[in-house]
Every structure is written in structure tokens, then in C-alpha cells.
Backbone as ProteinMPNN parsed JSONL, in Angstrom:
{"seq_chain_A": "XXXXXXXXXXXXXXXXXXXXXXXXXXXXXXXXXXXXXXXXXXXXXXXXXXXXXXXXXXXXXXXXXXXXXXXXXXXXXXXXXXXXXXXXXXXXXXXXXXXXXXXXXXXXXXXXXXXXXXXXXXXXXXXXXXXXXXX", "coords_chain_A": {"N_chain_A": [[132.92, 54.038, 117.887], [131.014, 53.424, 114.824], [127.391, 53.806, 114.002], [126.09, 50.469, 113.838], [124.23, 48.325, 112.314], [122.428, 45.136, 111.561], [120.391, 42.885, 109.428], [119.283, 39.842, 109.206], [117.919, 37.4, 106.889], [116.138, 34.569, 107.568], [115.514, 31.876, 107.053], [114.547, 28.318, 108.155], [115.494, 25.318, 107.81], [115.589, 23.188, 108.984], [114.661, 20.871, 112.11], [115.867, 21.957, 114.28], [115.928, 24.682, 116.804], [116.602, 27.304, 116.148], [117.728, 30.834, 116.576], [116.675, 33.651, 114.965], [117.518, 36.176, 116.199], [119.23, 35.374, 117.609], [121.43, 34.741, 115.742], [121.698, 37.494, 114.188], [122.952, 38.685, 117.103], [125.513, 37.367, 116.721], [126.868, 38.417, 114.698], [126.799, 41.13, 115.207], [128.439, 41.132, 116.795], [130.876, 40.145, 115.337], [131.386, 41.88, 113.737], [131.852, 44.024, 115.27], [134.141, 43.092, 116.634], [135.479, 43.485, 114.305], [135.862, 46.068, 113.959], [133.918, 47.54, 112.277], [131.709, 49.161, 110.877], [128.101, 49.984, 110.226], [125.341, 49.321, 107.852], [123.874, 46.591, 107.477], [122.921, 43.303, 105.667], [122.527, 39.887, 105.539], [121.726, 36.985, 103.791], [120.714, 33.903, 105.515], [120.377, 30.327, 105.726], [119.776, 27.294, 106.968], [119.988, 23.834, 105.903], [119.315, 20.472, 105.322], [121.097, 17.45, 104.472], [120.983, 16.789, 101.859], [119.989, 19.073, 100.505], [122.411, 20.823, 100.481], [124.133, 19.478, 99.393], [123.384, 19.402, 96.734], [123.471, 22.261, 96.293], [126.355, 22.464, 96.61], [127.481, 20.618, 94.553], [126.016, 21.958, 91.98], [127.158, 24.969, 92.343], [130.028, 24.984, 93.032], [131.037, 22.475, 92.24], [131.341, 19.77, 93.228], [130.529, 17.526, 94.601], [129.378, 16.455, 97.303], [128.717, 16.346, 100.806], [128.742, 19.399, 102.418], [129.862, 21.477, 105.406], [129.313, 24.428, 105.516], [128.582, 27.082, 103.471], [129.084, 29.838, 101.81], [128.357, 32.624, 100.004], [129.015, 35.189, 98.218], [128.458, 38.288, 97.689], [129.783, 40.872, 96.743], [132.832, 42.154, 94.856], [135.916, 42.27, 95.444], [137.466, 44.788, 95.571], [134.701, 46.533, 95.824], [133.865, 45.434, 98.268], [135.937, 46.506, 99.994], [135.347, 49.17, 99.994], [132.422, 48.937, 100.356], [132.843, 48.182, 103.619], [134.434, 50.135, 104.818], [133.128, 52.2, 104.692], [130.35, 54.637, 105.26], [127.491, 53.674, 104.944], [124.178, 54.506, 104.4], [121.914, 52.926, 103.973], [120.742, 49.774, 104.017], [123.068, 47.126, 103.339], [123.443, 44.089, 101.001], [125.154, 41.24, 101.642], [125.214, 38.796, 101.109], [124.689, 35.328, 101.163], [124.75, 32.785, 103.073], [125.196, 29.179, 103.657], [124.125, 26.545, 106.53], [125.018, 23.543, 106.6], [122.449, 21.922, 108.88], [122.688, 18.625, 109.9], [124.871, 18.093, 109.396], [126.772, 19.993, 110.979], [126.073, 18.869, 113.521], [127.486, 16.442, 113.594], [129.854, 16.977, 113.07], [130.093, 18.404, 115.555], [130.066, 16.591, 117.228], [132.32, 15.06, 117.006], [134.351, 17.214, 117.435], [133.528, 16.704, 120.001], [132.084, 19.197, 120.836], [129.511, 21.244, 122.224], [127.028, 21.622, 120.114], [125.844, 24.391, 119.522], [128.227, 25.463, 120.123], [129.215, 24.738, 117.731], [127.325, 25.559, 115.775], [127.402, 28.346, 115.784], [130.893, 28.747, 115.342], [130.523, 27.911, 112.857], [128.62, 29.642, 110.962], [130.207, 32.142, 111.893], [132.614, 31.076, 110.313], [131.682, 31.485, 107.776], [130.476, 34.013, 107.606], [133.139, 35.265, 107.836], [133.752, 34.932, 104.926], [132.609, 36.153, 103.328], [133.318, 38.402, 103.912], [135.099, 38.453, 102.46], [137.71, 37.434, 103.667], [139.897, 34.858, 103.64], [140.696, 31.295, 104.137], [142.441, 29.971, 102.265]], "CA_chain_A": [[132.533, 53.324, 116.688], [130.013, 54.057, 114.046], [126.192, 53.017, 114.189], [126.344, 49.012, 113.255], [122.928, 47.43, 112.574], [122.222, 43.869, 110.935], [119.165, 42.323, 108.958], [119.247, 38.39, 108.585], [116.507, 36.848, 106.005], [116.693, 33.439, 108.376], [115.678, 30.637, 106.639], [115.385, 27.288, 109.121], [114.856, 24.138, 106.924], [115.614, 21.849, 109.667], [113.633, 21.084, 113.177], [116.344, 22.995, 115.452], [114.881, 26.067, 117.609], [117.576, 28.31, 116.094], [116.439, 31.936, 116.341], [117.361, 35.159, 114.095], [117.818, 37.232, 117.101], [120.981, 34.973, 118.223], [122.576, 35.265, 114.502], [122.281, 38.781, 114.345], [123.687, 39.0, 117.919], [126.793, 37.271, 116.602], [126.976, 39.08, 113.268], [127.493, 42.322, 115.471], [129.566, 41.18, 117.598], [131.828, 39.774, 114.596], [131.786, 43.162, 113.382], [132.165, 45.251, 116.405], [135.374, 42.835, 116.632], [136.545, 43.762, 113.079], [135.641, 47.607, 113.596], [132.751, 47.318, 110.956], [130.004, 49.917, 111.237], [126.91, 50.158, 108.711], [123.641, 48.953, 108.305], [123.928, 45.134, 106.689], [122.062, 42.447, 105.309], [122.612, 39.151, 105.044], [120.623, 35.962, 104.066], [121.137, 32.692, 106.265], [119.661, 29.512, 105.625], [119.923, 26.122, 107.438], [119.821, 22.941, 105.172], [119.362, 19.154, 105.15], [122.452, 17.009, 103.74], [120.55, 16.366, 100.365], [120.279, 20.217, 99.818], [123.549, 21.563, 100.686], [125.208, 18.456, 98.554], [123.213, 19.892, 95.294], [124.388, 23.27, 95.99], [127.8, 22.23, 96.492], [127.602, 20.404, 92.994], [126.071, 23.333, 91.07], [128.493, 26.201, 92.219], [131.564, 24.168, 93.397], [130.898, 21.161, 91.13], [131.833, 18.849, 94.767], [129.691, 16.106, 95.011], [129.628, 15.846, 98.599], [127.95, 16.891, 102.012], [129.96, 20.017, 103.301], [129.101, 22.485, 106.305], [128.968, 25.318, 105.346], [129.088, 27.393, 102.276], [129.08, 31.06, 101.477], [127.747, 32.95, 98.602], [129.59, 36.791, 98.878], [127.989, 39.219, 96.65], [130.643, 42.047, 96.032], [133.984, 41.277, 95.008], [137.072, 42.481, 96.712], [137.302, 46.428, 95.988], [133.563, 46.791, 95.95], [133.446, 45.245, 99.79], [136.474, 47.128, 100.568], [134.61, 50.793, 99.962], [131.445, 49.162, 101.379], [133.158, 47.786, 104.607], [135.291, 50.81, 105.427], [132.408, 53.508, 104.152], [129.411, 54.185, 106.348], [126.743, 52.997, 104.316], [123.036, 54.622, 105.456], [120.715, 52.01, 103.635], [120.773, 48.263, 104.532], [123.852, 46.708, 101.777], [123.065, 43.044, 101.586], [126.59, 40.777, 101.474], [125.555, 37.424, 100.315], [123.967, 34.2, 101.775], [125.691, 31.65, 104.249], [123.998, 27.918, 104.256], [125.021, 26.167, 107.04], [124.188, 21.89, 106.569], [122.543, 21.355, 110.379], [122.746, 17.45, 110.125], [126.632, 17.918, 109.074], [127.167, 20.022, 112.243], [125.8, 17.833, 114.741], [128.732, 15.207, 113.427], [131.11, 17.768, 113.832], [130.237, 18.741, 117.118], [130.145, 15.33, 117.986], [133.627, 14.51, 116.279], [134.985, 17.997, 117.821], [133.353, 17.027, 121.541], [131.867, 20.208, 121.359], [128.412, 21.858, 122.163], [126.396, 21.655, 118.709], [125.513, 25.4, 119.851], [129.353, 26.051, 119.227], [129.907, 24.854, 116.084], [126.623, 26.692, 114.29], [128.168, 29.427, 115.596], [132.009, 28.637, 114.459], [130.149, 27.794, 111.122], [128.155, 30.582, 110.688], [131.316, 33.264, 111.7], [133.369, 31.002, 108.925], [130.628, 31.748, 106.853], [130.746, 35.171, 107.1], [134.449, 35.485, 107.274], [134.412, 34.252, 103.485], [131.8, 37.008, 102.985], [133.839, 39.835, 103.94], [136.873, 38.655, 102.068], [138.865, 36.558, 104.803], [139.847, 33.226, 103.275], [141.949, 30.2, 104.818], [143.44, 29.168, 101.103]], "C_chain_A": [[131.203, 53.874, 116.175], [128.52, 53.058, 114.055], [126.348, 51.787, 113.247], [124.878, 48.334, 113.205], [122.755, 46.041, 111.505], [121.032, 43.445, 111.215], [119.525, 40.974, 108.741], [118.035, 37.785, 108.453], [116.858, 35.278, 106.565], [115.224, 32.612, 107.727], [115.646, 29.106, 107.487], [114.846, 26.083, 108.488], [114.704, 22.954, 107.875], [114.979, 22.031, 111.326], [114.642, 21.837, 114.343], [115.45, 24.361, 115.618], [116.262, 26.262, 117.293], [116.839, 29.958, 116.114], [117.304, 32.955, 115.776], [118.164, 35.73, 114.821], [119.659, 36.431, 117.305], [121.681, 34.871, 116.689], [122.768, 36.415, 114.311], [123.269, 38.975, 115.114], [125.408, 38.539, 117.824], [127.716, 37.852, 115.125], [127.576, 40.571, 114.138], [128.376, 42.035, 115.968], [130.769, 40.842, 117.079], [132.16, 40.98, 114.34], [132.072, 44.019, 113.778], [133.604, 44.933, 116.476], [136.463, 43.133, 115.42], [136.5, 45.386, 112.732], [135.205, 47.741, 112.283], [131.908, 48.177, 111.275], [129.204, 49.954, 109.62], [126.064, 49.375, 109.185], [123.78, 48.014, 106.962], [122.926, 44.016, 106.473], [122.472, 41.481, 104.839], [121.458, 38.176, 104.655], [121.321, 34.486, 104.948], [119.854, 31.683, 106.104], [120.332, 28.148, 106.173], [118.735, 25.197, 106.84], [120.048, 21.682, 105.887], [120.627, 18.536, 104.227], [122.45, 17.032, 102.393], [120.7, 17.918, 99.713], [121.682, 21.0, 100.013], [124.324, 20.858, 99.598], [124.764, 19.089, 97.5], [123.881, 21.076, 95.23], [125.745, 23.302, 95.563], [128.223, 22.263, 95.192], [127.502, 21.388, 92.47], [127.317, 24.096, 91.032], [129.922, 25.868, 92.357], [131.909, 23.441, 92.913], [131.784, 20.104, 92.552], [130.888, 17.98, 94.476], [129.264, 15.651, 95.942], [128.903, 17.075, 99.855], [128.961, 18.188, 102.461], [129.225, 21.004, 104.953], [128.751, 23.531, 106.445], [129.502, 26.083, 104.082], [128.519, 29.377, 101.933], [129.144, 31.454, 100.276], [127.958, 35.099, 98.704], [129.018, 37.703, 97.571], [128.616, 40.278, 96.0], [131.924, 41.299, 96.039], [135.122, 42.449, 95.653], [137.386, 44.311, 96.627], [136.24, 46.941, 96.293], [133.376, 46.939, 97.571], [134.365, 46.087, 100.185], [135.625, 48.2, 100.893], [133.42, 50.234, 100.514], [131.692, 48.912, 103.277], [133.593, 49.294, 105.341], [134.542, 51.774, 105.364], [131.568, 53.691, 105.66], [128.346, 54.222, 105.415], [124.916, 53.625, 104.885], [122.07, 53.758, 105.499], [121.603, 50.166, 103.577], [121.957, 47.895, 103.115], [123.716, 45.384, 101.909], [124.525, 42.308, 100.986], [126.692, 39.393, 100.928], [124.742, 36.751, 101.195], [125.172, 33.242, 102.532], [124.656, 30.355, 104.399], [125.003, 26.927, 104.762], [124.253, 24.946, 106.709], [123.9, 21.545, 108.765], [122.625, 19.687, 110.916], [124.44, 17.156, 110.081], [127.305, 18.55, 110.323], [126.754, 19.573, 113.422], [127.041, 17.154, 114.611], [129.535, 15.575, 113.618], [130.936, 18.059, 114.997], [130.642, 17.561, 117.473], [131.89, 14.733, 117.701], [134.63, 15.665, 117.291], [134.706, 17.79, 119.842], [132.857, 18.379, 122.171], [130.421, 20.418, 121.876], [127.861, 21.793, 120.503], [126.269, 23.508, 118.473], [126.709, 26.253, 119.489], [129.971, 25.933, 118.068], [128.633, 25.351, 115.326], [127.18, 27.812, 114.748], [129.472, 29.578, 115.071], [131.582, 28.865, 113.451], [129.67, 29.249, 110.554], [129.318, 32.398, 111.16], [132.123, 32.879, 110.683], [132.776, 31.588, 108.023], [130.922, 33.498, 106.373], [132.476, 36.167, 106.869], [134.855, 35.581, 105.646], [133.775, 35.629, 103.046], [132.376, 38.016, 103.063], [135.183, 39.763, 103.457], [137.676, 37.937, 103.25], [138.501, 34.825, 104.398], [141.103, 32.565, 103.907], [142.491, 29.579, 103.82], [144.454, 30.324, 100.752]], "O_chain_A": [[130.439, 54.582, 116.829], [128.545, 51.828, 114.105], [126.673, 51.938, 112.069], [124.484, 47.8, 114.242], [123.175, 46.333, 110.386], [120.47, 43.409, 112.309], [120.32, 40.932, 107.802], [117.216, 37.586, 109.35], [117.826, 34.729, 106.038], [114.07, 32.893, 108.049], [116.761, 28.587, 107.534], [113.65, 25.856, 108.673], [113.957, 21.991, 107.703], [114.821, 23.166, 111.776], [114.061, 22.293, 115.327], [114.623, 24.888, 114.874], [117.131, 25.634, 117.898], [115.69, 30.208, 115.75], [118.49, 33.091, 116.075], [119.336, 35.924, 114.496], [120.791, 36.891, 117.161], [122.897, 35.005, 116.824], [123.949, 36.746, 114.206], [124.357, 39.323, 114.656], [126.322, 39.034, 118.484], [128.876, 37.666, 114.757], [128.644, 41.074, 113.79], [129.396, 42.662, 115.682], [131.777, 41.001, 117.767], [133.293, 41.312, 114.687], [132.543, 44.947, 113.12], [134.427, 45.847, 116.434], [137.693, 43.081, 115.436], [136.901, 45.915, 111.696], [135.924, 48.002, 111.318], [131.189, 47.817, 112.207], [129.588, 49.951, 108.451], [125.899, 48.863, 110.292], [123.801, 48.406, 105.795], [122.038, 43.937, 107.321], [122.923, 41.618, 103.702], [120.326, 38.411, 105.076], [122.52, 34.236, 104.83], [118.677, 32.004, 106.269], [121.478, 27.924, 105.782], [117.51, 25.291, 106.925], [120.784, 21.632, 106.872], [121.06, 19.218, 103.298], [123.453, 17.218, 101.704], [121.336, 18.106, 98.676], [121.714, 22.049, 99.37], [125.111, 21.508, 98.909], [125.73, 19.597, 96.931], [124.767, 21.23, 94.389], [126.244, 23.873, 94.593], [128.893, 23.121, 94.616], [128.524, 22.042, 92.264], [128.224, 24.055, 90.201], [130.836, 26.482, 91.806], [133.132, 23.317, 92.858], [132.999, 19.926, 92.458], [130.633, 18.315, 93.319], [128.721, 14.548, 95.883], [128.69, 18.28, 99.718], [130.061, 17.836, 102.887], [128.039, 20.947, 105.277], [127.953, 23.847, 107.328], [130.626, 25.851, 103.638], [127.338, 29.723, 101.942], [129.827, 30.87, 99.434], [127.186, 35.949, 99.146], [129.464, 37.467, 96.448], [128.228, 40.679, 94.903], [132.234, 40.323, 96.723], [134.771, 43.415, 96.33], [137.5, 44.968, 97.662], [136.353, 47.897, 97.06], [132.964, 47.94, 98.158], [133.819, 46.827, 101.003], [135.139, 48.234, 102.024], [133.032, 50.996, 101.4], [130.894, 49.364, 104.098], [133.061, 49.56, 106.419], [135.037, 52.689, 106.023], [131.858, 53.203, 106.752], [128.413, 55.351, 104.929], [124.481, 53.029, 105.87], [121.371, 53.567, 106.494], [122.686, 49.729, 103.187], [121.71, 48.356, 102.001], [123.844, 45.099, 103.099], [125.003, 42.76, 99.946], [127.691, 38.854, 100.452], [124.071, 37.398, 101.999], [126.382, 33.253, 102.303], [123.604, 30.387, 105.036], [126.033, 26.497, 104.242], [123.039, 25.035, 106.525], [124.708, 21.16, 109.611], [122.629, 19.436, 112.121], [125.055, 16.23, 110.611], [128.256, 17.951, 110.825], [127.263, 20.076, 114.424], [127.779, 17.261, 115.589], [130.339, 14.947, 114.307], [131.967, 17.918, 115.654], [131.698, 17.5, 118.103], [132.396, 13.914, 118.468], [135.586, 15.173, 117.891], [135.322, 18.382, 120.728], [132.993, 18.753, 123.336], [129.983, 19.273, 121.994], [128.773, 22.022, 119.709], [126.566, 23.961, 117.368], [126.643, 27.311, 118.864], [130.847, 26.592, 117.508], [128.843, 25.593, 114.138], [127.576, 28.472, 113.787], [129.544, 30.504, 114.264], [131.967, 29.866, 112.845], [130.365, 29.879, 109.757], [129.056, 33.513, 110.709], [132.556, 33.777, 109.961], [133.463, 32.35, 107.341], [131.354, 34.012, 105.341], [132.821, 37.135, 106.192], [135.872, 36.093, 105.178], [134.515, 36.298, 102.324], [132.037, 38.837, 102.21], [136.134, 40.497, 103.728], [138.646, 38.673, 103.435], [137.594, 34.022, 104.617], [142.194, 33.089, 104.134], [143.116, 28.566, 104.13], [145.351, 30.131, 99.931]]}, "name": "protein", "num_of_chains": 1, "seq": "XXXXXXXXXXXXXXXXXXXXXXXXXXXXXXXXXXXXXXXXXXXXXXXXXXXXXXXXXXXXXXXXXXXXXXXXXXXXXXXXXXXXXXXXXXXXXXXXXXXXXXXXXXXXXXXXXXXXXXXXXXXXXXXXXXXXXXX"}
């Protein structure tokens, strides 16, 4: 495989000890799993219920608390040729804001680790980002 490196502009609005280093580390490892090489950039930000709900509204026109929401910057031939290329300078792919008061409730609803659903969230997240949707 081809040299893979990832930048995340990390963002932490809320009092969790989340740290950059462990989103990168699952950003490559998403991409090592989808045979992705290049040198990427995303932004990631973790929100409060009140700011994720305005976003929602604005771009989605929702009204409502969700968990996570993705913001993909190229559209679908663009990412193709940057995904499949090798890319030498950083390409940045969009933003991912996960709500951290909304995944506590899911963990708690799912019985999981909180630890595994910002990560679930944050691989949905970038799933949407590289083009992989569940509609």
C-alpha cells in the first residue's frame, strides 16, 4: 500500500478527554481497511445538544438533536479521482460533528462503552464523507 497520512483540525467543545491522536489512529485504520492511500485532512468537532440541533436546522432543516453529522466537501467523481489518485499535498474532505451528550444516551441505550460509540460515530461520519451512504 501507498504512503497514508491524516491531519484532524480537532475541535473538543465538550469536557471529555478525547484526544486527536486516537481519531487519526482510527481514520487510518478506516482507510488502510478501504485501501486508501494519500495525505488527508479532515476537520472534527465535538458539540453540545444545543449546537448540533442548530446545525441540523440550517443544513438539514431537522429540528432535532442528532449524533452525528457530516459535511463532505467533493462530490462523487471529484472524491472518486481524489480517493483512488495518490495525492502529495494534504486534500481536506469535509467536517464530521459528532453531538457528545447524544452519544452517551446511545451508549447507554446500546449497553455499550461510550468509547465505542464516538468511535462507531465518528467512522459513520466519515463513511458519508467518502461517499458510502445507508439510504
Amino acid at each position: 500500500m501507498k504512503n497514508l497520512k491524516f491531519k484532524i483540525n480537532f475541535i473538543n467543545h465538550s469536557k471529555a478527554k478525547l484526544s486527536k491522536k486516537y481519531f487519526i489512529e482510527i481514520a487510518n485504520n478506516f482507510f488502510k481497511l478501504k485501501n486508501i492511500s494519500g495525505i488527508f485532512e479532515l476537520d472534527l468537532e465535538i458539540v453540545d445538544k444545543d449546537f448540533i440541533k442548530k446545525i441540523n436546522k440550517k443544513y438539514l432543516k431537522t429540528n432535532t438533536v442528532t449524533d452525528v453529522l457530516s459535511f463532505p466537501i467533493h462530490d462523487k467523481n471529484r472524491l472518486k479521482k481524489i480517493l483512488t489518485g495518490s495525492n502529495n499535498s494534504p486534500v481536506l474532505l469535509g467536517q464530521i460533528v459528532i453531538c457528545y451528550p447524544q452519544a452517551e444516551i446511545e451508549a447507554k441505550e446500546k449497553k455499550i462503552s461510550l468509547k465505542s460509540e464516538i468511535e462507531f460515530l465518528f467512522i459513520h461520519g466519515m463513511k458519508h464523507i467518502i461517499g458510502i451512504h445507508h439510504r
